[in-house]
N, C-alpha and C positions, 0 to 999 in steps of 0.2 A: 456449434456443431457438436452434437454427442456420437463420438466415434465408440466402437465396442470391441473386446476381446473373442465373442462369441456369439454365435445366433442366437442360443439363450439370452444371452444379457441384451440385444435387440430385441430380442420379444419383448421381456419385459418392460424397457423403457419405453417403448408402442406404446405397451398396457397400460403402463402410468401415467403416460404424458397428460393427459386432458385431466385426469385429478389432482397432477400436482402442479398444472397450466407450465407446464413447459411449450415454449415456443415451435412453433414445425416449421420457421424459415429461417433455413441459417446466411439465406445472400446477404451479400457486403453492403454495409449500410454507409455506402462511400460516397452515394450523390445527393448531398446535404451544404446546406450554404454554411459559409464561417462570417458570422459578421464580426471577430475581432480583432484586434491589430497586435504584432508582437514587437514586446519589447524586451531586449537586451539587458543586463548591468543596471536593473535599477539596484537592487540588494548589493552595498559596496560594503568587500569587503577590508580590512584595514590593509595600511600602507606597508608590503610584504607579504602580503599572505593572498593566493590565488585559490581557485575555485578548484576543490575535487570533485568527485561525485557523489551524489546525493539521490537519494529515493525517497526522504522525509521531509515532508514540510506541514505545516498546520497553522492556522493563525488564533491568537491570544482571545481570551475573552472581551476586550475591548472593540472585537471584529475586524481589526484594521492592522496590529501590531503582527509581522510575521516570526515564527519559530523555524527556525532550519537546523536538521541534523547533517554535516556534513565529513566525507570522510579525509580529513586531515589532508587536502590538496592532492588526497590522489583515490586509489578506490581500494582494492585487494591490500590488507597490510599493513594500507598508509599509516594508520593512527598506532597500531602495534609497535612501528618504527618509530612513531613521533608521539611519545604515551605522555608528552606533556601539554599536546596541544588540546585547545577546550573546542568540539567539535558537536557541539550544543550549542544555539545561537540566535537571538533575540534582535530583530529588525523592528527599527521604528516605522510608522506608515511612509515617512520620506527616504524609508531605505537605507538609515543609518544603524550600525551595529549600537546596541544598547548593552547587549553583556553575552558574556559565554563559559559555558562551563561544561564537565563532564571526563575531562581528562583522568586515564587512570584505572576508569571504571565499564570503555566501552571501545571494541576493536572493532566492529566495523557494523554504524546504526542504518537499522534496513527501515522502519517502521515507528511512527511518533502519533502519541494522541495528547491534547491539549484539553482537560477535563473542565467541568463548569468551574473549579476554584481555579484554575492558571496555573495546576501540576503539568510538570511535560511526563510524558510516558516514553519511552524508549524500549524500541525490541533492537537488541543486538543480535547480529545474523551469525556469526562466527567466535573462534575461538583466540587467544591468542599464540598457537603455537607451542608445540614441547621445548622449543629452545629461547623462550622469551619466559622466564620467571614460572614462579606458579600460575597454576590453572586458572583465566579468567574467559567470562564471555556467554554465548549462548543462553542470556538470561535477558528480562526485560526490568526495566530502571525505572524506580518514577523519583522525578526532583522537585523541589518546590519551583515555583517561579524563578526566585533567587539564587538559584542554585543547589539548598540544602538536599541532600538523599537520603530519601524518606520509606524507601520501599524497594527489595527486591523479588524478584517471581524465579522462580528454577534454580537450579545445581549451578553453582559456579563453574564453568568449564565445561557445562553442558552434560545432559544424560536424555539417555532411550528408552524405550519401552514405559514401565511403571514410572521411572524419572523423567525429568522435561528440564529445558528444552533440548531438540536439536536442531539448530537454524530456522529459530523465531522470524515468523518475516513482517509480522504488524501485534499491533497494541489499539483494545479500544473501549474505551471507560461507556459503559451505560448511563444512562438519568440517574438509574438505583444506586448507582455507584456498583455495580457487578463490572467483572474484566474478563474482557474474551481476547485472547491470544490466539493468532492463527500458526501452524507452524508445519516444519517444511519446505526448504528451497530449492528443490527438485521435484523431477516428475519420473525418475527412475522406479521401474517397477519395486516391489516390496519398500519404499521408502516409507518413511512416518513421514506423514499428512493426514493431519486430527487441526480441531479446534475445540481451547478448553475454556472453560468458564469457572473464575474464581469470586468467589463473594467479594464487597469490598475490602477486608481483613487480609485477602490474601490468601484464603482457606480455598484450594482443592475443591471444585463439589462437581466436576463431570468432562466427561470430552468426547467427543463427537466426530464422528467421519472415519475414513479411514484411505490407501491409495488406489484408486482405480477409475474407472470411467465412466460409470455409472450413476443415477442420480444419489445423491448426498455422498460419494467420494469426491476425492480430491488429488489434485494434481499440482502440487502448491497452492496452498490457500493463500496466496500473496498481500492481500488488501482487505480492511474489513469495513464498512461503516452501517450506521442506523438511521432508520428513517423514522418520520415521525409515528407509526403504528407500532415502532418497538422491534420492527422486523430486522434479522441480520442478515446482511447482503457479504456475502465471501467474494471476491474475487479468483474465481479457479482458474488461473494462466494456464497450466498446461493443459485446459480441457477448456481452453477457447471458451467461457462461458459463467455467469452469473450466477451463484446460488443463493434461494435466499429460505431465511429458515425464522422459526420463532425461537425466544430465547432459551426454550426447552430443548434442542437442534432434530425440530421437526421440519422436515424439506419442506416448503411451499408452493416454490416455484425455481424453474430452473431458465435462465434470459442468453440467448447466444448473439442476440443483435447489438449488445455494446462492443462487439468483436474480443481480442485475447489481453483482456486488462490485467495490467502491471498496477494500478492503484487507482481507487475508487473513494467518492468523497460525496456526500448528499446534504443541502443545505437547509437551512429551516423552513423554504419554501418546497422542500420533496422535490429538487433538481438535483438530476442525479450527474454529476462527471466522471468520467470514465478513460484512463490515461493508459492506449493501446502502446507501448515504447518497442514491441518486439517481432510485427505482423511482417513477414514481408524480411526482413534485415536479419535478423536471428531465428523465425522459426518459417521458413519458404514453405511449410504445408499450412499453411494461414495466408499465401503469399496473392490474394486475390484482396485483402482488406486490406486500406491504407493505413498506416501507423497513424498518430494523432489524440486528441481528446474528443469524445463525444460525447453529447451534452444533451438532455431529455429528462422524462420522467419517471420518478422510484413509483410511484403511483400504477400508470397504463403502460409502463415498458417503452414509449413511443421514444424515439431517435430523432431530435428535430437539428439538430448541428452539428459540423465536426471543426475541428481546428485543424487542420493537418498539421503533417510535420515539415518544421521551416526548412528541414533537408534532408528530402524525399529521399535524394539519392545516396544519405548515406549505409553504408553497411553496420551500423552498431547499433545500441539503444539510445538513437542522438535527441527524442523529441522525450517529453515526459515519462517517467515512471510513477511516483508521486504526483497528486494533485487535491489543493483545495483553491477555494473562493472565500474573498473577505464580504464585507457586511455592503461595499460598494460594486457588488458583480463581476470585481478585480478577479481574475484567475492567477492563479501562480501555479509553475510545473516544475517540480524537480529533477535534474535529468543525470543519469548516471555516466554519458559520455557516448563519448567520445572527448566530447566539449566540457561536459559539468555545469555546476550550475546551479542557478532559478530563470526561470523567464514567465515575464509576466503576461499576461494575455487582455488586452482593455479593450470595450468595446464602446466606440464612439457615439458621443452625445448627438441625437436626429438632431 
């Protein structure tokens, strides 16, 4: 749904909608079969250490190995208080911790992308506080596989305006090796919500958007990913709706039927998922779409499945925010809580 500030700004989204194929049905695309099964605690983590919450997950170049950013067993803080713990985190396909790192360097990771060589990218969404040390945070990280850190993007400590970031909320490497950052984790009026694009080097070359309601605004650009045409797909939460742009950030098209996506993930077959965590529980003027994953195409926009959320009835973000698929049509969903987590999503062999 594209809600507007004024009957001008309704006019013109009329105007545009058919050249830039923005959708004209905004009903809930909630009567959609699930055919997969949820599973619990396959990702174990080690012996003392419980699950916080999480919004990042991505899987390894091998297709199968999972990556989890998670925040130090709890969510606001947690890693600021515990700045030893490694909250960067490598699953084997059987669900076993293989290594972890990142301690030190990240207060609390909203956004991860896993590039064709097996660098993790990390957006850190916050800062860590005036009374915790010097200035860290509101920047985006890239490690190698192993660990090593290889790369930072923005102001330590975060900046606005001409500076960046201010509450990175995703990371995501092109074919070319270019990096677009979305940023912004609000939908408060005048807030900064842009999306930049940095060459592979790390060089500054443009940014895009700006806060409002309108086509190619933003309202947190929460989630980014690409589809095989090269096209970039925004996730705009607080504007209930899909944007998608060419790498230049020319609008395309603008999708309201994956309902108010918290993270967005498109496979090498152009199946797009789409992880609603806040329809309904956190924003009640969305409250006619069921939270959940839904599951279709970056191609024709079509809606063919939803996963709902294992509990419907709760009041928080209990069902996914992050979400990707491994190389075996395995779903995995990061969830920020109540509960925390990963949960896996498998859909049974006919």
């Amino acid at each position: 749904m594209i809600k507007k500030n004024s009957k001008n700004a309704v006019f013109i989204a009329l105007l545009l909608a058919p050249a830039l194929g923005i959708a004209q049905s905004d009903a809930p695309t909630n009567d959609l079969p699930n055919p997969y099964m949820t599973q619990s605690g396959y990702l174990k983590m080690p012996a003392g250490r419980a699950w916080g919450s999480s919004s990042a997950v991505d899987i390894a170049p091998d297709g199968e190995s999972v990556w989890v950013a998670e925040r130090c067993g709890g969510n606001i803080n947690a890693c600021v208080q515990n700045p030893d713990v490694n909250m960067v985190m490598l699953f084997d396909k059987d669900g076993n911790m293989v290594r972890s790192f990142g301690a030190g360097y990240i207060t609390w990771p909203h956004g991860i992308d896993v590039d064709a060589d097996g660098n993790v990218w990390i957006a850190d969404g916050r800062d860590n506080g005036s009374n915790n040390g010097p200035a860290y945070g509101h920047q985006v990280h890239k490690f190698s596989p192993t660990g090593i850190h290889l790369m930072t993007l923005g102001k330590k400590g975060g900046g606005n305006g001409d500076e960046f970031f201010y509450t990175p909320n995703d990371v995501l490497v092109a074919p070319d090796g270019s990096i677009f950052v979305g940023e912004g984790h609000t939908s408060a009026e005048g807030s900064v919500n842009r999306v930049h694009k940095f060459d592979a080097d790390g060089n500054h070359l443009f940014s895009f958007g700006e806060w409002g309601e309108g086509p190619g605004q933003f309202r947190q650009p929460h989630s980014l990913a690409m589809d095989s045409k090269g096209r970039l797909f925004v996730a705009d939460r607080g504007n209930n709706r899909i944007q998608i742009f060419d790498q230049s950030g020319k609008l395309l098209e603008v999708w309201p039927q994956f309902s108010r996506l918290s993270g967005i993930f498109i496979d090498d077959n152009d199946v797009l998922y789409g992880a609603d965590s806040e329809s309904g529980s956190v924003n009640p003027e969305h409250g006619d779409w069921f939270r959940g994953i839904r599951i279709g195409s970056a191609i024709t926009g079509e809606v063919e499945y939803l996963i709902p959320d294992p509990d419907p009835d709760c009041s928080g973000t209990c069902t996914a925010e992050g979400v990707v698929v491994d190389k075996h049509g395995v779903v995995y969903g990061a969830e920020v809580g109540p509960v925390g987590g990963i949960k896996r999503y498998v859909r049974p062999a006919n």
